[in-house]
DSSP file (Angstrom, degrees, kcal/mol; ACC not computed):
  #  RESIDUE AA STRUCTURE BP1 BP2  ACC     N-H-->O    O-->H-N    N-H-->O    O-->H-N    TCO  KAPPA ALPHA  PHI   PSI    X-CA   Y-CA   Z-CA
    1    1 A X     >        0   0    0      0, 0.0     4,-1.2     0, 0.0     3,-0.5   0.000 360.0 360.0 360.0 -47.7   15.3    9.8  -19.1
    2    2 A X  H  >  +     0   0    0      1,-0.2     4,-1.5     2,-0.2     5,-0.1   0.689 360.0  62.9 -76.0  -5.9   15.2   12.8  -16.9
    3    3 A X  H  > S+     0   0    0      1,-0.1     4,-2.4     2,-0.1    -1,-0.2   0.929  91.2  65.9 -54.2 -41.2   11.6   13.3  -17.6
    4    4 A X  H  > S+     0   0    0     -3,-0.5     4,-1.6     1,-0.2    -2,-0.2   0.857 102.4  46.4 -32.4 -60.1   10.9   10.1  -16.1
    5    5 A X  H  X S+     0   0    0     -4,-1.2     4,-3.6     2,-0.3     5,-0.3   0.937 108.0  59.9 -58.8 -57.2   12.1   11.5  -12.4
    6    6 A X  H  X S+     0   0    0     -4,-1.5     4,-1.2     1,-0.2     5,-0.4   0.915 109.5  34.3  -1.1 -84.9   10.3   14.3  -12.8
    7    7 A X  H >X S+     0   0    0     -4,-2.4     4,-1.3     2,-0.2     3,-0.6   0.900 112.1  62.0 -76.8 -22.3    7.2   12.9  -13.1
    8    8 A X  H 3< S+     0   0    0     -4,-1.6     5,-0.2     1,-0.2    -2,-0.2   0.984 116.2  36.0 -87.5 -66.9    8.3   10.0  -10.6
    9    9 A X  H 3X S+     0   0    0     -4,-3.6     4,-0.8     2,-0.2    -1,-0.2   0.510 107.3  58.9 -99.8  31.3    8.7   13.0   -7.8
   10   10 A X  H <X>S+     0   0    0     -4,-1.2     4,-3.7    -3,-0.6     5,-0.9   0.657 110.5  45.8 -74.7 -60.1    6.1   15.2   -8.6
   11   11 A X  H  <5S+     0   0    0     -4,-1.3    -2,-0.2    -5,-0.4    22,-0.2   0.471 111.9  50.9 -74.5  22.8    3.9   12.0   -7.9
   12   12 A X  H  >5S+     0   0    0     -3,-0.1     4,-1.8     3,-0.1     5,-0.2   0.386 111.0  55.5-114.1 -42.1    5.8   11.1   -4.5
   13   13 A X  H  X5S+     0   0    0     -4,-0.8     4,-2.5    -5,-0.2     3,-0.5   0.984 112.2  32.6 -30.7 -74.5    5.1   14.7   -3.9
   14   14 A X  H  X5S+     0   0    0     -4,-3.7     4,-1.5     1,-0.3    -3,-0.2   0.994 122.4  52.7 -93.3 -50.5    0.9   14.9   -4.3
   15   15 A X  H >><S+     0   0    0     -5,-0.9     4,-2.1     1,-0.2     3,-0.5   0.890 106.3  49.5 -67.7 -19.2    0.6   11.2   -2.9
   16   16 A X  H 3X S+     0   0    0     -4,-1.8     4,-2.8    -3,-0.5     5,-0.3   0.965 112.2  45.5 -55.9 -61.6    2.5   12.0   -0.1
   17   17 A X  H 3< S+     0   0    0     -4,-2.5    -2,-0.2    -5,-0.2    -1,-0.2   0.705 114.8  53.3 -45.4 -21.2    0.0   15.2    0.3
   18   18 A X  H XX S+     0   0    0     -4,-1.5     4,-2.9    -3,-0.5     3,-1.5   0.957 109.5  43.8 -81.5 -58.4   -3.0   12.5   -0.4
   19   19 A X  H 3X S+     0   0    0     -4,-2.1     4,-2.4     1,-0.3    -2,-0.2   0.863 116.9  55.3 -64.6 -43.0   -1.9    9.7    2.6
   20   20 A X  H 3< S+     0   0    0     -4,-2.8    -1,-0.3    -5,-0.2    -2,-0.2   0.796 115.7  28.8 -52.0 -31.2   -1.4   12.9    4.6
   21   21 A X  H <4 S+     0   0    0     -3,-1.5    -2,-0.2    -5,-0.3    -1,-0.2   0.817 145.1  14.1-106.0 -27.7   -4.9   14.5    4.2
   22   22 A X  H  < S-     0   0    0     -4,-2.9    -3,-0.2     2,-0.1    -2,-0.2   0.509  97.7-118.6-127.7   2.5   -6.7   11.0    3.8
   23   23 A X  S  < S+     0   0    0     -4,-2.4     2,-0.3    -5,-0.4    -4,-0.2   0.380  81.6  60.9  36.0  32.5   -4.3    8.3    4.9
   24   24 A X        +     0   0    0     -6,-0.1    -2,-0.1    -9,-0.1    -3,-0.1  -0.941  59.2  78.2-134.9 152.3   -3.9    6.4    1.9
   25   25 A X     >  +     0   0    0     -2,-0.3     4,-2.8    -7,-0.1     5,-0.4   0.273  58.8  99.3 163.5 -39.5   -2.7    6.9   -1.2
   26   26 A X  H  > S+     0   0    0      1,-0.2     4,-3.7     2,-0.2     5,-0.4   0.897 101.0  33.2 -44.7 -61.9    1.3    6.9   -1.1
   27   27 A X  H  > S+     0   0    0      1,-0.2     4,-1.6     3,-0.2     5,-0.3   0.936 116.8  53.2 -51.7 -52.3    1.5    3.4   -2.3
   28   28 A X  H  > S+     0   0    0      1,-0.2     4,-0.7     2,-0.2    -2,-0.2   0.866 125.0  30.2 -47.7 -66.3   -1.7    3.5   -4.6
   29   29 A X  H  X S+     0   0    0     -4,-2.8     4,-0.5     1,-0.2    -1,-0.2   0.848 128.4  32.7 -65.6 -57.9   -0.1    6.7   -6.3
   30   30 A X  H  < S+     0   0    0     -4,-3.7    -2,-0.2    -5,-0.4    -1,-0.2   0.387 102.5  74.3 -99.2  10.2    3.6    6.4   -6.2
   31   31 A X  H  X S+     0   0    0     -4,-1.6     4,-2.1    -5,-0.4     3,-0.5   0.964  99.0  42.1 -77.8 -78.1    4.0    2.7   -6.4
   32   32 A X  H  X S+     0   0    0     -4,-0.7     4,-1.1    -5,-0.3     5,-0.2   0.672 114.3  52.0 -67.9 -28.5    3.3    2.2  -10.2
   33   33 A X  H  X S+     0   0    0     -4,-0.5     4,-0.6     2,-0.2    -1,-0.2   0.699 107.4  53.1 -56.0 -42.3    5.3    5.4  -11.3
   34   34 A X  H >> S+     0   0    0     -3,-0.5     4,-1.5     1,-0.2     3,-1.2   0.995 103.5  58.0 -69.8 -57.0    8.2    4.2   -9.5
   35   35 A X  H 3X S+     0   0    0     -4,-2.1     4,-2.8     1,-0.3    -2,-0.2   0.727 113.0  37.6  -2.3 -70.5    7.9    0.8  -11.3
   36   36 A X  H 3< S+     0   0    0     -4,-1.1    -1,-0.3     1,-0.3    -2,-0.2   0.629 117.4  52.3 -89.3 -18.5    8.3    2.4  -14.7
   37   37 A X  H << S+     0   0    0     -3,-1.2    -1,-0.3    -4,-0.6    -2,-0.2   0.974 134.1   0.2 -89.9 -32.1   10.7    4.9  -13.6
   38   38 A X  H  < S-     0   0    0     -4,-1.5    -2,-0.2    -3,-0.2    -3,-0.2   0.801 100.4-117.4-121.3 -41.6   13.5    2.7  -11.8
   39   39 A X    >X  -     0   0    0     -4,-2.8     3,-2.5    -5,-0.2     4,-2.0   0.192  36.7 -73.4  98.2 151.8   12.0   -1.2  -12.2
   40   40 A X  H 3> S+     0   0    0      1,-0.3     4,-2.7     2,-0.2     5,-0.3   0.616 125.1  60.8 -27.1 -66.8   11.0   -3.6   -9.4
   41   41 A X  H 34 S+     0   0    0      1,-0.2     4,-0.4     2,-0.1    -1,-0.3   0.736 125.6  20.2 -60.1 -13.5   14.0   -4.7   -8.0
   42   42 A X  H <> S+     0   0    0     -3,-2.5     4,-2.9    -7,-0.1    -1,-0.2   0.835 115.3  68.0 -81.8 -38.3   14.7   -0.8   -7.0
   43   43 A X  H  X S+     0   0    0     -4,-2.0     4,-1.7     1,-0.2     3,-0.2   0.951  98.0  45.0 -49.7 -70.5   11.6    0.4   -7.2
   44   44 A X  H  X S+     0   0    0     -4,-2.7     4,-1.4     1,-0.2     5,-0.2   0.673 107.3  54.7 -53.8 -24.3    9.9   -1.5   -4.0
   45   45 A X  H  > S+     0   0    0     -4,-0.4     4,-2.2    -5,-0.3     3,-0.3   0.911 110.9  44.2 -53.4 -48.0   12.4   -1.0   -1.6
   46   46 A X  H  X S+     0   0    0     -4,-2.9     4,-3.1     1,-0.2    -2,-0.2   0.880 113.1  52.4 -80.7 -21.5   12.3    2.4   -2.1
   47   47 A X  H  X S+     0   0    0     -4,-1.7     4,-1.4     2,-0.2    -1,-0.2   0.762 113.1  45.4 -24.8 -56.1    8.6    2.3   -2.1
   48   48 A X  H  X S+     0   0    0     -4,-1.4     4,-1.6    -3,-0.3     5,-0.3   0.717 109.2  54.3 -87.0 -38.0    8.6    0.4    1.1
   49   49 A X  H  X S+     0   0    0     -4,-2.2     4,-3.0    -5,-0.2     5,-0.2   0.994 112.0  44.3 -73.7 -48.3   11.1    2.7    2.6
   50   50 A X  H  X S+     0   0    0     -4,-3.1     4,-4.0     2,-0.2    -2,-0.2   0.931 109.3  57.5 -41.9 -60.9    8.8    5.9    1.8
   51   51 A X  H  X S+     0   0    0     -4,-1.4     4,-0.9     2,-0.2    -1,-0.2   0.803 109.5  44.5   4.6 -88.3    5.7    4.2    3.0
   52   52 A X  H >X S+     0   0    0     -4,-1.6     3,-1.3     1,-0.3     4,-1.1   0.879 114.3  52.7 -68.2 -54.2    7.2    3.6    6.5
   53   53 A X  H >X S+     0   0    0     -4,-3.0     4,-1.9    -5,-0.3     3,-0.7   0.828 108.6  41.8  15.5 -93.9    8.4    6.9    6.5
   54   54 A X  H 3X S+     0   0    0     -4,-4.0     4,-1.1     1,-0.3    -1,-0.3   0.760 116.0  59.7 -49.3 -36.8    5.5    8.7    5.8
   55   55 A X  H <X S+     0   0    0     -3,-1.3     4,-0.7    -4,-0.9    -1,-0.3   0.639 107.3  36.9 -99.5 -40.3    3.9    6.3    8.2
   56   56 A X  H <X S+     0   0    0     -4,-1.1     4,-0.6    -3,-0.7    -1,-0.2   0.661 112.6  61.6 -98.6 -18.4    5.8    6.8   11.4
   57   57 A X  H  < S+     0   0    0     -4,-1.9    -2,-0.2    -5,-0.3     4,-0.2   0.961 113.1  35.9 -67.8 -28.4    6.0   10.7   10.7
   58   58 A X  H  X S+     0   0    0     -4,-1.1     4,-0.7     1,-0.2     3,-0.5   0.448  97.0  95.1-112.1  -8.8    2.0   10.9   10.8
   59   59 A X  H >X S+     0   0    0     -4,-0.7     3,-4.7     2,-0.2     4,-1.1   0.970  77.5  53.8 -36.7 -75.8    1.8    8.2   13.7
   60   60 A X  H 3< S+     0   0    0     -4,-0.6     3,-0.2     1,-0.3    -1,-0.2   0.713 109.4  46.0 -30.4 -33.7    1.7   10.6   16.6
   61   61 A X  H 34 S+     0   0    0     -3,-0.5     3,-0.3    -4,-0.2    -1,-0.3   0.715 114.4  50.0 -91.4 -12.0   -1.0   12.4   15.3
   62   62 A X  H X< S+     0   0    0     -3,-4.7     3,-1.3    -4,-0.7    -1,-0.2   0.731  86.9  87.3 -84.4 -27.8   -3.0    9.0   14.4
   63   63 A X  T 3< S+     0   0    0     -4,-1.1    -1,-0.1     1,-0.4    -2,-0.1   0.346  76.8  58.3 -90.1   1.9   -2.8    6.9   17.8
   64   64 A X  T 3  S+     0   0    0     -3,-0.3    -1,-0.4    -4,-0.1    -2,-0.1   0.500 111.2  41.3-101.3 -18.7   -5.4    7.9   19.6
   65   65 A X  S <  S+     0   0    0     -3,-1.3     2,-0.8    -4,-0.2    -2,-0.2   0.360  88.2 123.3-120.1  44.6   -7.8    6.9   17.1
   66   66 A X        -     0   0    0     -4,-0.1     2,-2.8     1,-0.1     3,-0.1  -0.782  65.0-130.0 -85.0 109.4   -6.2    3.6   16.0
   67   67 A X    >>  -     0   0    0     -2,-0.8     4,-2.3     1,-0.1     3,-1.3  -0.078  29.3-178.1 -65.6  88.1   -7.9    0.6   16.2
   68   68 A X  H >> S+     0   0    0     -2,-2.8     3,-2.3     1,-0.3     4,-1.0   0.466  72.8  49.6 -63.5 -57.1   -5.3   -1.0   17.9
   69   69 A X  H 3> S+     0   0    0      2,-0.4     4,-1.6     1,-0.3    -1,-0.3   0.736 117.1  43.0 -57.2 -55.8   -7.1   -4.8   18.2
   70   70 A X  H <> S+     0   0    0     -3,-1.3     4,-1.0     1,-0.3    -1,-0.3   0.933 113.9  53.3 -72.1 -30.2   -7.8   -4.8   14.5
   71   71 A X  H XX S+     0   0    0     -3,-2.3     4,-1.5    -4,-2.3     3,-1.3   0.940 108.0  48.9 -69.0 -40.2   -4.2   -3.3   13.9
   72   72 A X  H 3X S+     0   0    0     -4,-1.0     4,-2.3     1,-0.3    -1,-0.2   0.718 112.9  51.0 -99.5 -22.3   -2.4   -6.1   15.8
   73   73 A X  H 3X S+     0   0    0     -4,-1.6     4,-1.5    -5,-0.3    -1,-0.3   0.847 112.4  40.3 -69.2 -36.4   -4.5   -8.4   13.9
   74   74 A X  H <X S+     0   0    0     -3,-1.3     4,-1.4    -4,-1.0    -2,-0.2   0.826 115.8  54.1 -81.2 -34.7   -3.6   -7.0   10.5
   75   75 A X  H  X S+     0   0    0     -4,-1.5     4,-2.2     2,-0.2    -2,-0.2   0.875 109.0  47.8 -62.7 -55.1    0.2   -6.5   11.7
   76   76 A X  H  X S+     0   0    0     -4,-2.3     4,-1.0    -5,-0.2     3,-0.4   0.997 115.6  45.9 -63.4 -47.8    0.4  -10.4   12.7
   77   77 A X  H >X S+     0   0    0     -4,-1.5     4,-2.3     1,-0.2     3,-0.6   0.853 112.9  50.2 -37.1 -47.6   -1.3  -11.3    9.0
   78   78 A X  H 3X S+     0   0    0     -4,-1.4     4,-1.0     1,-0.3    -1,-0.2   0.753 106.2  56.5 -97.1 -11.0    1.3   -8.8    7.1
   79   79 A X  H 3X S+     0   0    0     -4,-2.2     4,-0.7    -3,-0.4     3,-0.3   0.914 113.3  38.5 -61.6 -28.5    4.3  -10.6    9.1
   80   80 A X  H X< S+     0   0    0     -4,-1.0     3,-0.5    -3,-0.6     4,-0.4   0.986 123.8  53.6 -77.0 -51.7    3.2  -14.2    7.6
   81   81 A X  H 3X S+     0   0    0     -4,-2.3     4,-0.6    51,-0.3    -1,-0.3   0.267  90.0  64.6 -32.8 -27.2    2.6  -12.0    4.7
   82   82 A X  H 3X S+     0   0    0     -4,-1.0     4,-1.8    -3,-0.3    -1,-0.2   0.921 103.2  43.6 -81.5 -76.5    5.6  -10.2    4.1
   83   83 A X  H <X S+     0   0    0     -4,-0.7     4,-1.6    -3,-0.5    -2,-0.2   0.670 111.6  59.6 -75.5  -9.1    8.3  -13.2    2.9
   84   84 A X  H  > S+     0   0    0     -4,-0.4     4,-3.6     1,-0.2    -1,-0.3   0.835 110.8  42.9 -83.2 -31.5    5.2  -14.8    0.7
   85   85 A X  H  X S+     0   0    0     -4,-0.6     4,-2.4     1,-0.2    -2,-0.3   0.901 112.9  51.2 -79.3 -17.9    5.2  -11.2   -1.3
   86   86 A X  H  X S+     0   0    0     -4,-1.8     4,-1.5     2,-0.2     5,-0.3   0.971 105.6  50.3 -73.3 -42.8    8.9  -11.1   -1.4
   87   87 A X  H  X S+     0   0    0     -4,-1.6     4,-1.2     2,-0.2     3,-0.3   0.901 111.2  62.4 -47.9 -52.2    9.1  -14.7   -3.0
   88   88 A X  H  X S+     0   0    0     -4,-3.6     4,-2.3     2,-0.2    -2,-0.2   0.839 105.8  36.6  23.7 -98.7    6.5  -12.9   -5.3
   89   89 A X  H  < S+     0   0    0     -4,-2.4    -2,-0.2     1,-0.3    -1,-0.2   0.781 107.4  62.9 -68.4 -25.0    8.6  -10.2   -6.6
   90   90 A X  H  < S+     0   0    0     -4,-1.5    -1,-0.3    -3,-0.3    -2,-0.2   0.748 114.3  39.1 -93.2 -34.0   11.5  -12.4   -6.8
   91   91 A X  H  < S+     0   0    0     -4,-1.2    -2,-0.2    -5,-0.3    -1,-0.2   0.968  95.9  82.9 -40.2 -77.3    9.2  -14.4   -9.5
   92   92 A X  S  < S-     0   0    0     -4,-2.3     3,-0.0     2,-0.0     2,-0.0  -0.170  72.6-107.4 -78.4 151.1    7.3  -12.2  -11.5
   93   93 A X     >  -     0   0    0      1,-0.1     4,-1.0    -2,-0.1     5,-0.1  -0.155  22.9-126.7 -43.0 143.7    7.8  -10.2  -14.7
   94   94 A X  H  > S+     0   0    0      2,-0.2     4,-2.0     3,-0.1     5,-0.2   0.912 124.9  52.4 -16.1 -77.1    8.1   -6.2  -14.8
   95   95 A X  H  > S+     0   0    0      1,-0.2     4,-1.4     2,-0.2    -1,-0.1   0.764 113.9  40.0 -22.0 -57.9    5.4   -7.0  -17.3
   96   96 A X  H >> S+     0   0    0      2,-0.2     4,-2.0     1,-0.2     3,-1.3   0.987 112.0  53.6 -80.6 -83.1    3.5   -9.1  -14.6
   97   97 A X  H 3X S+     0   0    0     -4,-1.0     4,-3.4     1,-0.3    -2,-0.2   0.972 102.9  55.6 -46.0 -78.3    4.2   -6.9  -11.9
   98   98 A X  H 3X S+     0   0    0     -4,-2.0     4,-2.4     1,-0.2    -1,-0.3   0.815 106.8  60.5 -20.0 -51.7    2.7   -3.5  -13.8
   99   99 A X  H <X S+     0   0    0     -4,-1.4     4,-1.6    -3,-1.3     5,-0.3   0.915 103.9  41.0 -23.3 -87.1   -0.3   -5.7  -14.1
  100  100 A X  H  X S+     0   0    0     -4,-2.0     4,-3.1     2,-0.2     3,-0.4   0.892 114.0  53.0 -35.9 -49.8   -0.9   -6.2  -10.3
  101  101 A X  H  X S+     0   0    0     -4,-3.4     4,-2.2     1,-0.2     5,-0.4   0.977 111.2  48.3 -76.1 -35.4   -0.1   -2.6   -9.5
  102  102 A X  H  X S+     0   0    0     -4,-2.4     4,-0.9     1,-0.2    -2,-0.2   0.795 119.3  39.9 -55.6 -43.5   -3.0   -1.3  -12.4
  103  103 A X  H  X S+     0   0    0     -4,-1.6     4,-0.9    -3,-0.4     5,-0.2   0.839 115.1  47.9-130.5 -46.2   -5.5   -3.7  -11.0
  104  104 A X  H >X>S+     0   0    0     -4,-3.1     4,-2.4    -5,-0.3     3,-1.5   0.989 120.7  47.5 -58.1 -66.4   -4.5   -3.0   -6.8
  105  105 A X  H 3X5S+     0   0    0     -4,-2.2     4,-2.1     1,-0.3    -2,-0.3   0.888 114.0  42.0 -55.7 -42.5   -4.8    0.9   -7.9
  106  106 A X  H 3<5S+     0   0    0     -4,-0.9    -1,-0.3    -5,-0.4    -2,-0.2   0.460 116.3  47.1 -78.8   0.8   -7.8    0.5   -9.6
  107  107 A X  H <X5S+     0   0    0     -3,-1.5     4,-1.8    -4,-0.9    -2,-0.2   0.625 113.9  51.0 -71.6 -69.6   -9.4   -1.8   -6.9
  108  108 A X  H  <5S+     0   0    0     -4,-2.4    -2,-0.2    -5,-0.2     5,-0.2   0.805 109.7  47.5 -54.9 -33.9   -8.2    0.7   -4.3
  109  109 A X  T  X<S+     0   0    0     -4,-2.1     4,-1.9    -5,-0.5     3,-0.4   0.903 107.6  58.6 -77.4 -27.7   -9.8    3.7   -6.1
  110  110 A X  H  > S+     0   0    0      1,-0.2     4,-1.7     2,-0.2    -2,-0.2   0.806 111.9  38.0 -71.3 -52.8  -12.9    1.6   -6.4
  111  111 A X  H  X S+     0   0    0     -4,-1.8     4,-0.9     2,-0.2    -1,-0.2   0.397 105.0  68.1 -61.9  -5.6  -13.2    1.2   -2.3
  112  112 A X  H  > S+     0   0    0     -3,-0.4     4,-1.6    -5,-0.2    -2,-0.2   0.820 112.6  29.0-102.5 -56.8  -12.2    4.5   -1.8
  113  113 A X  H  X S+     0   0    0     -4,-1.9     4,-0.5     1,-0.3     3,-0.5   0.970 119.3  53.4 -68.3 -45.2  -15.5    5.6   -3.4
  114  114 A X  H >< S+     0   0    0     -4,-1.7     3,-1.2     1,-0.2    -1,-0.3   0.850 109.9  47.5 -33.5 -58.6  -17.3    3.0   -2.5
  115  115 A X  H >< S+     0   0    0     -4,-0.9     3,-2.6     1,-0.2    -1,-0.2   0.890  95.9  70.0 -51.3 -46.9  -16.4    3.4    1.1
  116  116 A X  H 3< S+     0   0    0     -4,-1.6    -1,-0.2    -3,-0.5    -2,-0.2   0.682 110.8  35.7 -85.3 -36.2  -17.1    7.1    1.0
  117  117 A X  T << S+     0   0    0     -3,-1.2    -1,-0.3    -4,-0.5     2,-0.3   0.178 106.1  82.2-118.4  40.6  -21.4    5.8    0.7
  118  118 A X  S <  S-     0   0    0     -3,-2.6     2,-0.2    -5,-0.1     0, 0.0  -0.914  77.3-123.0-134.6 167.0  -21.3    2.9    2.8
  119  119 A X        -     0   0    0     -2,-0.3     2,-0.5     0, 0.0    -2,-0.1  -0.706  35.9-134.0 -91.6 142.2  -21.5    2.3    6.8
  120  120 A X        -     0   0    0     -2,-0.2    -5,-0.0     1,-0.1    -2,-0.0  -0.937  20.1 -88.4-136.7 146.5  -18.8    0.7    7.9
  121  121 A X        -     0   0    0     -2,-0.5    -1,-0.1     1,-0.1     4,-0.1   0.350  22.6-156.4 -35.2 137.7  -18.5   -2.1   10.2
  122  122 A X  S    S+     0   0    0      2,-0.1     2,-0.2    -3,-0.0    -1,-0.1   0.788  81.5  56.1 -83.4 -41.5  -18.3   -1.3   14.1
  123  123 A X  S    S-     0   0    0      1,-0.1     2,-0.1   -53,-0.0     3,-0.0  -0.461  96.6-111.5 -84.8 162.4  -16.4   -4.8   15.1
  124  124 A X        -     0   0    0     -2,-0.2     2,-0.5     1,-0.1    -1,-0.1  -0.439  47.1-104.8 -89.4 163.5  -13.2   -5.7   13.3
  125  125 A X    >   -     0   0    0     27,-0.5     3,-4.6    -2,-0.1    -1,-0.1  -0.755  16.3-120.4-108.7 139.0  -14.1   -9.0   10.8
  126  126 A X  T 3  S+     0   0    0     -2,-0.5     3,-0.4     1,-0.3     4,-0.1   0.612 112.8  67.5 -38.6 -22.3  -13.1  -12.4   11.7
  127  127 A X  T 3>  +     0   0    0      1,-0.2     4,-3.1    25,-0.1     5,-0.3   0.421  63.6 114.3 -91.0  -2.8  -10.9  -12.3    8.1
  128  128 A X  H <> S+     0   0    0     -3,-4.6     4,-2.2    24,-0.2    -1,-0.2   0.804  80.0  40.7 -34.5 -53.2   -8.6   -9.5    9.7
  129  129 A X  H >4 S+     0   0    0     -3,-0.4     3,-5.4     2,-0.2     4,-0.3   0.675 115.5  53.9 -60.2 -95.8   -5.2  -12.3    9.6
  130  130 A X  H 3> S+     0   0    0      1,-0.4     4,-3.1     2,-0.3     3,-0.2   0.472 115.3  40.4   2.2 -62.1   -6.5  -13.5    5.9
  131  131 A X  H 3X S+     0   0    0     -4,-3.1     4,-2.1     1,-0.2    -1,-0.4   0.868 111.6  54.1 -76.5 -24.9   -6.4   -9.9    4.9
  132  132 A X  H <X S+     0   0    0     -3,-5.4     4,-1.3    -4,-2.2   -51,-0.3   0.543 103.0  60.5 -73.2  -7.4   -3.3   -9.0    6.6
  133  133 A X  H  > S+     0   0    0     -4,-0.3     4,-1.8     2,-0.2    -2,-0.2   0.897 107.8  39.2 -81.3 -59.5   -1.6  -11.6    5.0
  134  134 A X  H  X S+     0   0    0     -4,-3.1     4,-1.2     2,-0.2    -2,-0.2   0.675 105.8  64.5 -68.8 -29.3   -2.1  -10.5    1.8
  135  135 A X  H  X S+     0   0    0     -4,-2.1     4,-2.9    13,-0.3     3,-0.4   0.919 105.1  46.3 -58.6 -36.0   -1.7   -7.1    2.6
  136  136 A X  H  X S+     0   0    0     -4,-1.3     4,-1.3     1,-0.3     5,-0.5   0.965 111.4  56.5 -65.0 -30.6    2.1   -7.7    3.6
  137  137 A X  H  X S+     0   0    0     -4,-1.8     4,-2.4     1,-0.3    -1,-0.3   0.899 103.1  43.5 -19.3 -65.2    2.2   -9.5    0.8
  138  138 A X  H  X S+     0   0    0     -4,-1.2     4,-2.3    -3,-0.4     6,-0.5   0.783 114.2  66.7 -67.8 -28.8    1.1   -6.6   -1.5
  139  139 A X  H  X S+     0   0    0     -4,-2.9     4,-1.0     4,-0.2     5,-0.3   0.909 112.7  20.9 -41.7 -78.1    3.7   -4.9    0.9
  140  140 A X  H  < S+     0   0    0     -4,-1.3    -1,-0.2   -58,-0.2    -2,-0.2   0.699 126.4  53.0 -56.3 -36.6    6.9   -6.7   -0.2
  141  141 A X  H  < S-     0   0    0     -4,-2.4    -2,-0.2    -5,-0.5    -1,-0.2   0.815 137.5  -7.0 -76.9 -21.4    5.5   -7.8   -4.0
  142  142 A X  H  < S-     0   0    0     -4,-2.3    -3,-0.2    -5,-0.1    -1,-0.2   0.203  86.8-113.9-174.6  21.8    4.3   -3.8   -5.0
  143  143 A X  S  < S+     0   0    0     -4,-1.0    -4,-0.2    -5,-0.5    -3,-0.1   0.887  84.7 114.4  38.3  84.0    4.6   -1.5   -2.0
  144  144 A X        +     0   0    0     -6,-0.5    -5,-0.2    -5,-0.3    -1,-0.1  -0.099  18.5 139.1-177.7  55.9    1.2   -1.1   -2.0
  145  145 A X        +     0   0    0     -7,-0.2     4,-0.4    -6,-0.1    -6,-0.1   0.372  49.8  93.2 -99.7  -2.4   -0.6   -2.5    1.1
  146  146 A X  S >> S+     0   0    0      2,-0.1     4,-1.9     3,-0.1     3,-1.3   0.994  86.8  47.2 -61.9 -66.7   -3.4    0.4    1.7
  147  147 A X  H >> S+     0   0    0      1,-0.3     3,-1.7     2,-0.2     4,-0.8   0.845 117.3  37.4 -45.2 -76.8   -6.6   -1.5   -0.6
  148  148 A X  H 34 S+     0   0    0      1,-0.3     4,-0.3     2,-0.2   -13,-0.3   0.264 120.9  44.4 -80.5   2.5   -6.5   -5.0    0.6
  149  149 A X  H <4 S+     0   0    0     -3,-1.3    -1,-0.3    -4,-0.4    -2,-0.2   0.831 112.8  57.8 -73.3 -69.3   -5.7   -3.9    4.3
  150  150 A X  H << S+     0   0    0     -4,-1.9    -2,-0.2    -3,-1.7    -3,-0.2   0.701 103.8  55.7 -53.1 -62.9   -8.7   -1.1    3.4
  151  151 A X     <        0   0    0     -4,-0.8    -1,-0.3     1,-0.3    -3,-0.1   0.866 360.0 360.0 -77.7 -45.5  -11.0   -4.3    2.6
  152  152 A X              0   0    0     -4,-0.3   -27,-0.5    -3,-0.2    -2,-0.3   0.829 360.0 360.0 -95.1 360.0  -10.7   -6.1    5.9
């Protein structure tokens, strides 16, 4: 049982160092670990509490090169978003829920490289709410809102 913790903050540790150096990761990393170490209903809160953390410590230094139009966009999307991903968790399986986070981590790692040989878009895309929506979703359902945020 105490291995479990261990590993749970060694790997809030190095994703914390990843979302620092590349600005995503936290969830992607430390989301599914947490799962298996504590189980949803604990697990995402505290997920969500790190997140924003991490997220308002590393603000200052971010906010001059924020796209604030496309954030306000993604921010109105992850409010509608937010209570659909909570009804969500309040649903679904541990089983179910594992699921989602392998496939959003493996989905996220998959854009991350992907992104890394592609040009990316100068105007924000018209699907900005759509995708903000579903990130707050991913927010509330699996602390994990970097990919699908990522994508629009």
């Amino acid at each position: 049982m105490e291995f479990i913790w261990l590993i749970a903050a060694t790997a809030v540790f190095v994703a914390t160092i990843v979302q620092t150096v590349t600005g995503a990761g936290l969830g992607i990393m430390a989301g599914p670990i947490l799962l298996l170490a504590m189980g949803a209903t604990e697990a995402i809160p505290v997920a969500v509490v790190l997140n924003l953390t991490l997220s308002l410590i590393l603000l200052p230094g971010e906010l001059r090169e924020l796209p604030v139009k496309a954030l306000g966009t993604l921010c109105l999307g992850a409010v509608v978003g937010l209570p659909v991903g909570l009804w969500a968790l309040s649903l679904a399986s541990l089983p179910t829920l594992k699921l989602l986070a392998a496939v959003t981590v493996t989905a996220g790692g998959l854009q991350m490289f992907l992104a890394a040989r592609s040009v990316r878009p100068t105007r924000p895309s018209s699907t900005l709410p759509l995708f903000g929506a579903v990130s707050g979703a991913m927010t509330s359902a699996l602390a994990i809102p970097g990919p699908v945020a990522l994508w629009g």
